[in-house]
MARDRENPA-491424 format. One record per residue (C-alpha): residue number from 0; residue in one letter; x, y, z. Coordinates in nm, 4 decimals, padded with zeros to 6 digits. Layout:
N
sefi, paro, px, py, pz
NUM, A, X, Y, Z
...
END
This chain:
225
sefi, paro, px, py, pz
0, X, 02.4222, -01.3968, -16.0176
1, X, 02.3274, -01.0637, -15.8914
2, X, 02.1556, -01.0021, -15.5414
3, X, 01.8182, -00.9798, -15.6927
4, X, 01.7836, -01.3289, -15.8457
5, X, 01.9039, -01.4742, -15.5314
6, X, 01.5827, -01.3169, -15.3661
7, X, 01.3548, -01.4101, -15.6243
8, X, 01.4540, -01.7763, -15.5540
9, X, 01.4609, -01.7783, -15.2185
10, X, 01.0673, -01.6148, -15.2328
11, X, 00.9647, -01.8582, -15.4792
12, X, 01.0908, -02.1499, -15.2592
13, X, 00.9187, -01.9752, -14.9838
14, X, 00.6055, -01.9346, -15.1727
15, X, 00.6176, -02.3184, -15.2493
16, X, 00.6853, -02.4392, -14.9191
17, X, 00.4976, -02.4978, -14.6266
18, X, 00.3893, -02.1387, -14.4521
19, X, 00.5653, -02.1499, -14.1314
20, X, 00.2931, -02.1218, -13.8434
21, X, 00.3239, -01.8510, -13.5716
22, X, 00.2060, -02.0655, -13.2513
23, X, 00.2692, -02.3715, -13.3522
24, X, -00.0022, -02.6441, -13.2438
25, X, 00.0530, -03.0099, -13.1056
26, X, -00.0803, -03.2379, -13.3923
27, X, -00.4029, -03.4345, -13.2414
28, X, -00.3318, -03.7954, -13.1427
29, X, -00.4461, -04.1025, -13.3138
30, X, -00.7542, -04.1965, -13.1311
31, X, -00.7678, -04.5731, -13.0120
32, X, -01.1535, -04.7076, -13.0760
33, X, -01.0832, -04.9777, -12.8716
34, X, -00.9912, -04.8196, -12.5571
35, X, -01.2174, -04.5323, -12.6449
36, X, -01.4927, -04.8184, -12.6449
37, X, -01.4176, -04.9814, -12.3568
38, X, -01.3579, -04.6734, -12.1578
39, X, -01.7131, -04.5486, -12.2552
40, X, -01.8958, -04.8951, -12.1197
41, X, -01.6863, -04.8824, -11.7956
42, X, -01.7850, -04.5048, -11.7670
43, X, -02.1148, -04.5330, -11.8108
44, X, -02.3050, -04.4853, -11.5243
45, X, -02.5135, -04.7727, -11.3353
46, X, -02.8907, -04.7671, -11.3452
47, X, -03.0905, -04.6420, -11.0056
48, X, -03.3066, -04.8970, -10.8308
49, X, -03.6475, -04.7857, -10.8692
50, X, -03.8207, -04.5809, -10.6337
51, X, -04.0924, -04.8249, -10.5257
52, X, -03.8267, -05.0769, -10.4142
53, X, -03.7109, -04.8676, -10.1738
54, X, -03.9908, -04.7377, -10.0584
55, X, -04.1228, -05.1273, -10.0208
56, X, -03.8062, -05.2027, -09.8441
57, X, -03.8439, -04.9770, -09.5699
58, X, -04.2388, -04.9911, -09.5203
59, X, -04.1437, -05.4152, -09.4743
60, X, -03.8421, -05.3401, -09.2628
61, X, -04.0929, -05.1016, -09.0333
62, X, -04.3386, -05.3873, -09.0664
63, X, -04.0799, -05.6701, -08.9397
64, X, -03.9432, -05.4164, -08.6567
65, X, -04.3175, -05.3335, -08.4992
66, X, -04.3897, -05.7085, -08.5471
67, X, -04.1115, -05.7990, -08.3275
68, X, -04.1850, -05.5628, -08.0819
69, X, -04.5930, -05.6655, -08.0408
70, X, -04.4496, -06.0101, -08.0006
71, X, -04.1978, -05.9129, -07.7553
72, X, -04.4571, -05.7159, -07.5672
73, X, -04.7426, -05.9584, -07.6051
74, X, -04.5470, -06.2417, -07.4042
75, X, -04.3647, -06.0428, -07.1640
76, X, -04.5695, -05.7267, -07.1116
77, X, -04.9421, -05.7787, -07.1662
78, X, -05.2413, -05.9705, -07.3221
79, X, -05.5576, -05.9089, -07.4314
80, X, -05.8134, -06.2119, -07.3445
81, X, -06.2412, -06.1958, -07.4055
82, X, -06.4181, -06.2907, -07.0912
83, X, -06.6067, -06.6088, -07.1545
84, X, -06.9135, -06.7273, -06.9580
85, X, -07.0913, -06.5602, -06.6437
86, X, -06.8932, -06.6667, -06.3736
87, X, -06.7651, -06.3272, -06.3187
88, X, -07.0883, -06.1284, -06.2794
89, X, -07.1491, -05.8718, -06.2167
90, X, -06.8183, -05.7317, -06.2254
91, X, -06.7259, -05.8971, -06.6300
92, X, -06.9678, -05.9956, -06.9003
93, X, -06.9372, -06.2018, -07.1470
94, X, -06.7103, -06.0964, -07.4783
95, X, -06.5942, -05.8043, -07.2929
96, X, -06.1881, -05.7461, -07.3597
97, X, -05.9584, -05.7164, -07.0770
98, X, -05.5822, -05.5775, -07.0804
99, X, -05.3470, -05.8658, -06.8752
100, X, -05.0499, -05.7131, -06.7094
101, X, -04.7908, -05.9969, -06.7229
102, X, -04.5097, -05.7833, -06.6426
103, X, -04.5739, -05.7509, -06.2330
104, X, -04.5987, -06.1199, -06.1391
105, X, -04.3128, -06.2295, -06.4112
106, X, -04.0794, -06.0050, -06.2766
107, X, -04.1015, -06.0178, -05.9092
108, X, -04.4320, -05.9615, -05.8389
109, X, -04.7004, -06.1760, -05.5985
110, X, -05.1441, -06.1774, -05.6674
111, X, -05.3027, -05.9680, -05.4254
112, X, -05.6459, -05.9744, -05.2467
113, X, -05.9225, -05.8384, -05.4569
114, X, -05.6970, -05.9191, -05.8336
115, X, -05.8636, -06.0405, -06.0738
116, X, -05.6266, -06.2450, -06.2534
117, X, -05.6065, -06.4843, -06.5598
118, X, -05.4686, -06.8688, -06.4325
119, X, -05.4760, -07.1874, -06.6485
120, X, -05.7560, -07.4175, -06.5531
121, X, -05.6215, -07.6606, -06.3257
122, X, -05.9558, -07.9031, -06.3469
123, X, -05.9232, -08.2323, -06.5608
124, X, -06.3150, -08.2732, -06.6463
125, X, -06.4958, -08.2549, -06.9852
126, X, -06.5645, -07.8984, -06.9206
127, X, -06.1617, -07.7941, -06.8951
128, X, -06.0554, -07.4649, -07.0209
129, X, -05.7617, -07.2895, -07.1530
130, X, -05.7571, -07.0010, -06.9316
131, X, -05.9925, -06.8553, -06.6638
132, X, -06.0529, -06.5630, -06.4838
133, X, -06.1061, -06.5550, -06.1345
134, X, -06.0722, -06.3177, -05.8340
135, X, -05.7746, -06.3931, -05.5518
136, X, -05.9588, -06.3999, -05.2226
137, X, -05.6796, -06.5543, -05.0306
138, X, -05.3067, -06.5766, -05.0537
139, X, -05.0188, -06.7753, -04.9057
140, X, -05.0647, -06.8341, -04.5087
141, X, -05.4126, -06.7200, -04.4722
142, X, -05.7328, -06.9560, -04.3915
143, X, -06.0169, -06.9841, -04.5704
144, X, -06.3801, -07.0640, -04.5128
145, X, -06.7336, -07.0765, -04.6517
146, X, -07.0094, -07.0833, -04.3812
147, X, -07.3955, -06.9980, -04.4033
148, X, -07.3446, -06.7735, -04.7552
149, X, -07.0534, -06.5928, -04.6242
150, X, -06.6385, -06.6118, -04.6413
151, X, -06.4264, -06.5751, -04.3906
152, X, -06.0287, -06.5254, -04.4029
153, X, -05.8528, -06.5798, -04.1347
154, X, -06.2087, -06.5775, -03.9282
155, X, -06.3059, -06.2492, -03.9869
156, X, -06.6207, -06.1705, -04.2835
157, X, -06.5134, -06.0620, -04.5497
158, X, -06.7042, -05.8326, -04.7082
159, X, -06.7450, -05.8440, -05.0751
160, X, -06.8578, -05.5686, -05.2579
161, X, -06.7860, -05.6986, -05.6458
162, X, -07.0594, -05.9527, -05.5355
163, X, -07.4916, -05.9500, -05.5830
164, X, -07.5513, -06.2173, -05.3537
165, X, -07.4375, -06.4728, -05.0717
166, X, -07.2736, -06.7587, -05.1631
167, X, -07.5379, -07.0026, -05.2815
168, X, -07.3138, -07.3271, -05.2822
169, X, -07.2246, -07.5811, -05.0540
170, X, -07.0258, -07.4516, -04.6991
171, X, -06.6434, -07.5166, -04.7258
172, X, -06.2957, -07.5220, -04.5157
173, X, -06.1672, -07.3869, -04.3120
174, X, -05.8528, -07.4032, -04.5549
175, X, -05.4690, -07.2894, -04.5043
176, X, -05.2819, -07.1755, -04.8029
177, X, -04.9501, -07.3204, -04.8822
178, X, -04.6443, -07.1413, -04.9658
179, X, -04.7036, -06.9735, -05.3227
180, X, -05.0870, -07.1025, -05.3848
181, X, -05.3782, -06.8920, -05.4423
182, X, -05.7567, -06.9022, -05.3395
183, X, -05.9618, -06.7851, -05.6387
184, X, -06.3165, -06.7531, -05.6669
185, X, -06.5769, -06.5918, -05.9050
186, X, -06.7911, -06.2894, -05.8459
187, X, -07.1116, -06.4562, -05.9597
188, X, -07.2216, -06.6550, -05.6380
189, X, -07.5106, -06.7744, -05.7290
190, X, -07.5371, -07.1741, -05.7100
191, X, -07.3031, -07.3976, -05.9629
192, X, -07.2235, -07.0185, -06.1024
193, X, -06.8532, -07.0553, -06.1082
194, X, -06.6068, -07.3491, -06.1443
195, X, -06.3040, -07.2184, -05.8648
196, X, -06.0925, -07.2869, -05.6135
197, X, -06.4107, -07.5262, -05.4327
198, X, -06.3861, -07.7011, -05.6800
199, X, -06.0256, -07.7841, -05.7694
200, X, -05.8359, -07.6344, -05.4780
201, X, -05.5625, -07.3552, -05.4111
202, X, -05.4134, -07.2388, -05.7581
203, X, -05.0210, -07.2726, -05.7505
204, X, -04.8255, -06.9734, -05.8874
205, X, -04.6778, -07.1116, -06.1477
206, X, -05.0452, -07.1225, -06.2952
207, X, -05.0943, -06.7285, -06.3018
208, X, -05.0592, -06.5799, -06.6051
209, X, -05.1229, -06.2219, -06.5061
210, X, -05.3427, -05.9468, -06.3634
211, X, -05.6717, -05.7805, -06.5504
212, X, -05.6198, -05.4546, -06.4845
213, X, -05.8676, -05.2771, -06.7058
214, X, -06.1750, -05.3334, -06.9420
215, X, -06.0687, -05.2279, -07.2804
216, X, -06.4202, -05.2579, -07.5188
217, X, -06.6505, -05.2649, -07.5533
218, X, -06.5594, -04.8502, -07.4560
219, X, -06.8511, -04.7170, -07.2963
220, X, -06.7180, -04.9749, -07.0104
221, X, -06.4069, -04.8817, -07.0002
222, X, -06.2399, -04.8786, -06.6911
223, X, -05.9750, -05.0402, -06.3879
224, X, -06.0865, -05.3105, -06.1741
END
């Protein structure tokens, strides 16, 4: 065999054999459906909660805390009571609101002369009420009297200017307060005007439920007392 026929093989064996590949390529692996399946539910992304239930979340969780805090405030802080009857005239009328500091006398605090305060009822009768508002017009040590339309503490006049009128009712005392008990009366003096302290006595502390400091409504009588 001469040189020539050896080439003419060796291209025809070229030319029928795979063409040799200048960068050669990694083959692509098999691909696994099962792990490809499960790897496309784990990575698929969660759903969102919806907008609104968020949104309702926080407006209840806002709702909750201010409720809370009105409670919190409403038995330690203040009240609001509605002046009932006439026995405070003229200084409160009837279904007139009135803003109750608790806060002084719960923490510390003692009624003053001239406060007009909100106490439980301390009478047993058929006409026994929840609450009522009175002035303090003696406190612990002084004495107290009614005599010819007038009171006296500690036997000097007092004078009265929340009031329209002498005192219409029966004389009474002279009276000393006990240790931590209260004389309360109403403004209105006029005859059987006002169940208080002539009636059913000194008012123990632990009967005060706070101080009306202002008239809230209605607003064109707004104002301290």
């Amino acid at each position: 065999m001469n040189g020539y026929s050896d080439s003419s093989s060796d291209a025809e064996t070229t030319s029928v054999g795979p063409r040799k590949r200048s960068h050669a390529q990694p083959l692509a692996k098999p691909v696994n459906k099962e792990k490809s399946s499960k790897k496309g539910k784990q990575g698929k992304p969660q759903g969102k909660k919806p907008v609104w239930t968020t949104e309702l979340w926080e407006w209840s969780r806002t709702l909750i805390i201010a409720v809370i805090v009105v409670l919190l405030l409403h038995f330690f802080v203040f009240n609001l009571s509605t002046v009932k009857g006439q026995s405070m005239q003229p200084t409160l009328y009837e279904k007139e609101w009135l803003f109750v500091n608790k806060y002084t006398y719960m923490f510390g605090g003692s009624p003053q002369i001239s406060d007009v305060i909100i106490l439980k009822d301390p009478s047993n009768g058929e006409d026994k009420k929840e609450y009522l508002v009175k002035r303090v017009v003696g406190i612990p040590g002084d004495t107290i009297e009614i005599r010819q339309g007038q009171l006296y503490r500690n036997g000097e006049l007092v004078v009265e200017p929340y009031t329209d009128t002498e005192i219409a009712d029966f004389d009474y005392g002279p009276i000393k307060l006990k240790t931590d008990t209260y004389f309360v009366m109403g403004d209105n003096r006029h005859a059987r005007a006002s169940k208080d302290s002539r009636s059913f006595g000194p008012v123990p502390l632990d009967m005060i439920r706070g101080r009306a400091d202002f008239i809230l409504w209605p607003i064109i009588k707004l104002k301290a007392l």
